[in-house]
N, C-alpha and C positions, 0 to 999 in steps of 0.2 A: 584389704588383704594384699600386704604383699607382693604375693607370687601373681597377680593380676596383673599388678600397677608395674612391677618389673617388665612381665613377657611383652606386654602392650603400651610401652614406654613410645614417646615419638625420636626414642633415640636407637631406639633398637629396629624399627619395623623398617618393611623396605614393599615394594613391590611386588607382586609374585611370591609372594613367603608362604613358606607350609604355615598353616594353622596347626602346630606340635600339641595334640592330644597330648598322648602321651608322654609329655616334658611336665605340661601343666601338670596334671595329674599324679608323675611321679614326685615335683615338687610338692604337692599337698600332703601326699602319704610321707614325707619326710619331714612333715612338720612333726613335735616331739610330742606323744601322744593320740594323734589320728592313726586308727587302723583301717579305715575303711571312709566314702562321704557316699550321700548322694546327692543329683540335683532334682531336686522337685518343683511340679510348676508350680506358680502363686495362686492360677486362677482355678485350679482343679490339683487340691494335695493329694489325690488319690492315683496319681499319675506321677510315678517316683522312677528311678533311675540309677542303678548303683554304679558312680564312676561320674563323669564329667562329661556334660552333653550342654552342647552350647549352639543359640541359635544364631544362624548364617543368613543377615540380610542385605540387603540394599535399600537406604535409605530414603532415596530417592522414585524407587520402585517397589511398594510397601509390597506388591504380589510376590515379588523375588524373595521368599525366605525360606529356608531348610535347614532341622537340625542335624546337626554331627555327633556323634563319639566315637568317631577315628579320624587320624588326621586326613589333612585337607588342602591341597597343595591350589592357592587363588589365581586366578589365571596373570597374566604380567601388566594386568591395567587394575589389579587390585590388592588394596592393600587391608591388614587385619586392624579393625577399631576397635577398642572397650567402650560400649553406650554408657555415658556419664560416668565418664572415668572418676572423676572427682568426687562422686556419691557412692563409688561401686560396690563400697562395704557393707551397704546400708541394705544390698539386696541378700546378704548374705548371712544365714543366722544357725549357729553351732549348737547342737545340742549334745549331752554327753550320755551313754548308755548308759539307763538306769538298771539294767539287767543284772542281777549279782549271779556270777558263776560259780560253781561249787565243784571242787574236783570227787573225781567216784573213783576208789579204789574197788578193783574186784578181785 
């Protein structure tokens, strides 16, 4: 996807960078046809999310982790990574409302 592989480009990050929710997020809803996503986990789909929640760790210290859905400004010895940037589409799977809406005149 994308709006991923752009935000978390090794040309664009830098030190200290907000983690922009809300960029991500309005970049998705601007794609042509999404009116809404959510993120849900893999390991319990019963744990869903409407909006963009993404999780904040350190990889090196697997205890350090916390999710967001607001932004998040990293302190100036941190910088924002995509986990396996190169696969990252793979975690990501669209489905389309099967819902049919019906208008009601009254």
């Amino acid at each position: 996807m994308n709006v991923f592989k752009n935000y978390f480009s090794r040309e664009t990050l830098f030190l200290g960078q907000v983690l922009d929710i809300n960029v991500l997020t309005k970049e998705i809803l601007d794609i042509s046809g999404v009116k809404t996503f959510y993120t849900t986990r893999t390991d319990d789909t019963s744990i869903s999310y409407e909006g963009l929640s993404l999780g904040v760790y350190n990889p090196i210290y697997p205890n350090d982790f916390s999710l967001t859905t607001k932004n998040l400004t990293l302190p100036y010895f941190k910088v924002p990574y995509l986990n396996d940037f190169n696969n990252f589409e793979t975690y990501i799977e669209v489905v389309a409302d099967q819902r049919i809406f019906e208008s009601i005149e009254y």
